[in-house]
N, C-alpha and C positions, 0 to 999 in steps of 0.2 A: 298907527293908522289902521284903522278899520275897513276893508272892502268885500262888500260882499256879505257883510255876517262875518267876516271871518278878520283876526289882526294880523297885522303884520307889520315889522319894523325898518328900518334902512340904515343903514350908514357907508357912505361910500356905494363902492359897489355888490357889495354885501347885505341879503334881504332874508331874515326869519321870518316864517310864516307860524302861524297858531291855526292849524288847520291840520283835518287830515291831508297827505301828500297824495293819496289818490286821486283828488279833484286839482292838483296843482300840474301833474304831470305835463297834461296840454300844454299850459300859459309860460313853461321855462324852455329856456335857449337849450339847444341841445349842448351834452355835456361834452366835457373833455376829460373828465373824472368822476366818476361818482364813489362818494367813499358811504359804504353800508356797512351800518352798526344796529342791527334791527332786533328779531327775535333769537332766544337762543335756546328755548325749550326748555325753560328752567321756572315760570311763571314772574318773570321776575318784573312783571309791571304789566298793568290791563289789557290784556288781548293776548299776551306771551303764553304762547301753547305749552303746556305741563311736559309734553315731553320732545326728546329731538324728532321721533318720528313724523309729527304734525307741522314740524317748522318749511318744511317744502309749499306746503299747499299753502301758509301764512304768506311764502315769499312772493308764490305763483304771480299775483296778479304783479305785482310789483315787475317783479323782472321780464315780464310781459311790455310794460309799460318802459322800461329801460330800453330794449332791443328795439321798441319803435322809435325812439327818438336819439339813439345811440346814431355813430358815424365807426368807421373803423382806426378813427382818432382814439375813442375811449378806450379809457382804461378804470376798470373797478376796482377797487378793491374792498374787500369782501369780509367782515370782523367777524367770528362767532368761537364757539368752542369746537371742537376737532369732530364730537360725533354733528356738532349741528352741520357743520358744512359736510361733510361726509353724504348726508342725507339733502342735501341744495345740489351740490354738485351735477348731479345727472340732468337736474332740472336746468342750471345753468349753460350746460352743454347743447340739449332741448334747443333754446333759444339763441343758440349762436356765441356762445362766450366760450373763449379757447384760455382753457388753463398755461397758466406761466409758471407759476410756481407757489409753493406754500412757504410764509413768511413765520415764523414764531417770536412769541411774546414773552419771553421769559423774566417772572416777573422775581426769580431768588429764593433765597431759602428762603426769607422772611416771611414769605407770603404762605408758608402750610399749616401754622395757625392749627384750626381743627380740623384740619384735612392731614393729621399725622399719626393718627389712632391707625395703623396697618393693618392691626391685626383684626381688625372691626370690619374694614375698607376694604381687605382684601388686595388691595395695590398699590402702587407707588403715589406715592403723596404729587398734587396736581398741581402744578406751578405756570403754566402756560395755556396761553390763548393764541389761535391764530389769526393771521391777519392774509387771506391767500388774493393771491394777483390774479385778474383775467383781463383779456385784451378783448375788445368788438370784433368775432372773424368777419375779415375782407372777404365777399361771397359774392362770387360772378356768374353769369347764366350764359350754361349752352347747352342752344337746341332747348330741349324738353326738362331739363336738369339745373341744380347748382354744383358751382366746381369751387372749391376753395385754391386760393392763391398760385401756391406751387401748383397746382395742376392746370390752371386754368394759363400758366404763364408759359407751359411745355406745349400744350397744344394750342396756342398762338401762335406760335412759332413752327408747328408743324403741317397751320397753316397755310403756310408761304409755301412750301414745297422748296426750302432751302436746307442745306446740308446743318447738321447739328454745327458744322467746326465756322461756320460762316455766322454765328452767332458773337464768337471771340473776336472774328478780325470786325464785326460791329461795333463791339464794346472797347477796343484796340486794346484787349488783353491776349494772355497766351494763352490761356485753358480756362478760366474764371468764369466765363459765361455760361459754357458745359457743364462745367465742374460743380457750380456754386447754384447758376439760378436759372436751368434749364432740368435738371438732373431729380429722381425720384426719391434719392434716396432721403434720411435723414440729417444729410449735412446741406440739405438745400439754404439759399443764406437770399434775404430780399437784397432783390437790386438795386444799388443807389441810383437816387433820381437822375445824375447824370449821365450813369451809365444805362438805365434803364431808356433816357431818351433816345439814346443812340441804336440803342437794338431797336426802337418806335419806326425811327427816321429808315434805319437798313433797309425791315423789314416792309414799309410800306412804297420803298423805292424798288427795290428789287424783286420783289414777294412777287405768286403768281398777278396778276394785274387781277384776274376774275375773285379775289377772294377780299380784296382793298373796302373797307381800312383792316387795318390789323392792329389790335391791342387799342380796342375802342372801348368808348366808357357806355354810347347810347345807338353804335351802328353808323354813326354819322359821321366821329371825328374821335383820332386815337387820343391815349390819353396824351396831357402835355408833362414835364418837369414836376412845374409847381401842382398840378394834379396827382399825380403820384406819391409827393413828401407828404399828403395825405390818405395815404391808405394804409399807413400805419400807425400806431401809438405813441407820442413820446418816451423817452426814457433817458434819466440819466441817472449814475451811480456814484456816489460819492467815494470818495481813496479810502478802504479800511470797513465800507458797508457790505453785511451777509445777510442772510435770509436769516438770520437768529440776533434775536432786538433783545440785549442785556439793557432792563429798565426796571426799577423797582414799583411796585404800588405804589396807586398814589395815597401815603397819609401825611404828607406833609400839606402846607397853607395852598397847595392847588387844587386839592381837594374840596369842595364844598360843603359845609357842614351844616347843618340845622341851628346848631348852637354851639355854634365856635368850634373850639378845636377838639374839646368831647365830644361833640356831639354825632349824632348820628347821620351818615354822609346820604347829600341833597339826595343823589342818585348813585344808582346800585354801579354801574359799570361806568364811568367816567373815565375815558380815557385820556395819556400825557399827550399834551400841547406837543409835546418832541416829535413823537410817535406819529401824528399824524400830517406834522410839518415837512415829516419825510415822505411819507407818502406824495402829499401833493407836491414839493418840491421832482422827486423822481421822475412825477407824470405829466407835470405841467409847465407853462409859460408864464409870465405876466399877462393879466389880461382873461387870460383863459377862463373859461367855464368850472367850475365845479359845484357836483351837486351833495347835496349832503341831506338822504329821504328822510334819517329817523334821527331827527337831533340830538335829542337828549337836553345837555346843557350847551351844543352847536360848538365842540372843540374844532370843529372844521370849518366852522365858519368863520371863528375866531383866526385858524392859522388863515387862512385865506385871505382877510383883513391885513393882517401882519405880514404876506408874501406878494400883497399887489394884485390878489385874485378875485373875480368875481365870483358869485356865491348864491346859492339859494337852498336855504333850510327849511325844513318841515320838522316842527312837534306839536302832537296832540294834544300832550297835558297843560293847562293853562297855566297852573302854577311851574313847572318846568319850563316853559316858553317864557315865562318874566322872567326868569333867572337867567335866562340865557340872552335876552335883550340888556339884562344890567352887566354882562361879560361885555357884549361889543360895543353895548355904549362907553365902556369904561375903561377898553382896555388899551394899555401903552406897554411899553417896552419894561414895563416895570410892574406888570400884572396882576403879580401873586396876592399879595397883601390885602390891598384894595377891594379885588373883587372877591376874595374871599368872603369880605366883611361884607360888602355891598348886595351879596349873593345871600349871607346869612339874614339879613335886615329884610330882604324881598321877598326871601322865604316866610319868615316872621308876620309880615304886612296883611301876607295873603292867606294868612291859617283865621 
């Protein structure tokens, strides 16, 4: 389907677009994921800045357009090589994305190829990509300022003009409230919603009367439960997952190939169906939003299909956008083979 000038595909709840993703920002749901697989400073496809230095200002407008339509539901996650995110970083921070942690790719030995000449390279032969996590910071306003989470959650509470230790028997714990989610330090821990609603209800019963509401979202009325289970990101972790993803290259039949299983592969960074199924599993629901700006051949749109999730992909190139509408059109629990071929044929069609 054609709109606008511009195509785009559907299935289910899953929609590729053939367009640049700057003009698409507006028209999508906000996310509850966005998985970015974009520039990496290497030139490695029309518009890729030569080197990592440039990849910031490549990202700019993009994560500009993230943080407007983000919630503190999202979670990014974030693909490039170590010096490109090294150089996005600060600008991610910029715009409100609080680092979680750095995930790695470790793709084995097999992958050093001609990255093993040392004495040429001068360093250790390069086997990994990262994949780093950010969460949308929760960011509250007081007075003339923003306060981030933990602090905007101690001076709430401060005020009530109620004793620190009357925050516990709110919560009907023994020290927990202190301890955990009134407290400065680095072991501060967010409050569960139900406990969180209990210190709501103390605080605006017994708080001074002249300072009511307390722990309000617009000045009018505090937050509720079910407001609050949104003010942070999902997250869950499967028994035996670390931050270091043992996965080989892909040169097997998932790979896309120009011409067959010699041939030269569709696109340069193609990442595993696995890889990014954890991802979204990790950070998501059924249902849930995910965004996926620079598709490529749209493996997130694909897992997104296959995990019950809604989707919206952006790629520029036309011949990479068909290839990626014959993955979702065609893809089943039995994948590989298939779209391999169907992916080599579409490529072929369109030379």
């Amino acid at each position: 389907m054609a709109t606008g000038g511009r195509k785009r595909f559907s299935r289910g709840d899953v929609t590729i677009h053939n367009a640049d993703v700057l003009h698409l920002y507006e028209e999508w749901e906000p996310p509850v994921v966005i998985v970015s697989d974009g520039a990496y400073g290497i030139s490695g496809f029309p518009g890729d800045p030569p080197t990592a230095e440039e990849v910031a200002s490549w990202y700019e407008p993009h994560i500009k357009k993230w943080s407007e339509k983000a919630t503190p539901l999202t979670t990014l996650w974030f693909w490039n090589r170590e010096i490109g995110w090294a150089n996005v970083h600060p600008l991610l921070d910029k715009y409100g994305w609080e680092y979680i942690s750095c995930n790695v790719w470790d793709k084995g030995i097999a992958h050093i190829a001609g990255d093993s000449n040392v004495n040429v390279l001068r360093r250790f032969p390069q086997v990994t990509e990262v994949c780093v996590h950010y969460i949308k910071r929760a960011e509250f306003k007081v007075k003339d300022r923003v306060a981030r989470m933990q602090e905007w959650l101690r001076l709430e509470w401060e005020r009530t003009e109620l004793p620190q230790s009357k925050a516990n028997e709110a919560c009907g714990v023994k020290n927990a409230a202190t301890r955990k989610y009134l407290t400065k330090d680095h072991l501060w821990y967010f409050p569960p919603p139900k406990r969180f609603g209990k210190l709501v209800e103390y605080a605006n019963r017994y708080g001074n009367p002249n300072g009511r509401p307390y722990f309000f979202i617009d000045g009018k009325k505090p937050f509720t439960e079910q407001e609050w289970a949104k003010m942070r990101p999902k997250f869950y972790c499967e028994l035996g997952v670390t931050n270091v993803w043992g996965h080989p290259p892909l040169h097997d039949e998932e790979r896309l190939k120009e011409d067959g299983r010699a041939g030269k592969a569709i696109h340069l960074n193609q990442k595993p169906l696995q890889l990014i199924e954890l991802t979204i599993k990790a950070s998501s629901d059924k249902k849930d939003v995910i965004w996926e700006p620079f598709g490529g051949l749209c493996t997130a749109a694909i897992a997104s299909h296959k995990l019950g999730r809604s989707c919206y992909s952006a790629e520029i190139d036309e011949k990479i956008y068909e290839i990626a509408v014959q993955r979702l059109q065609n893809y089943d629990k039995r994948e590989a083979e298939r779209i391999r071929i169907k992916g080599f044929r579409a490529y072929r069609s369109l030379e």
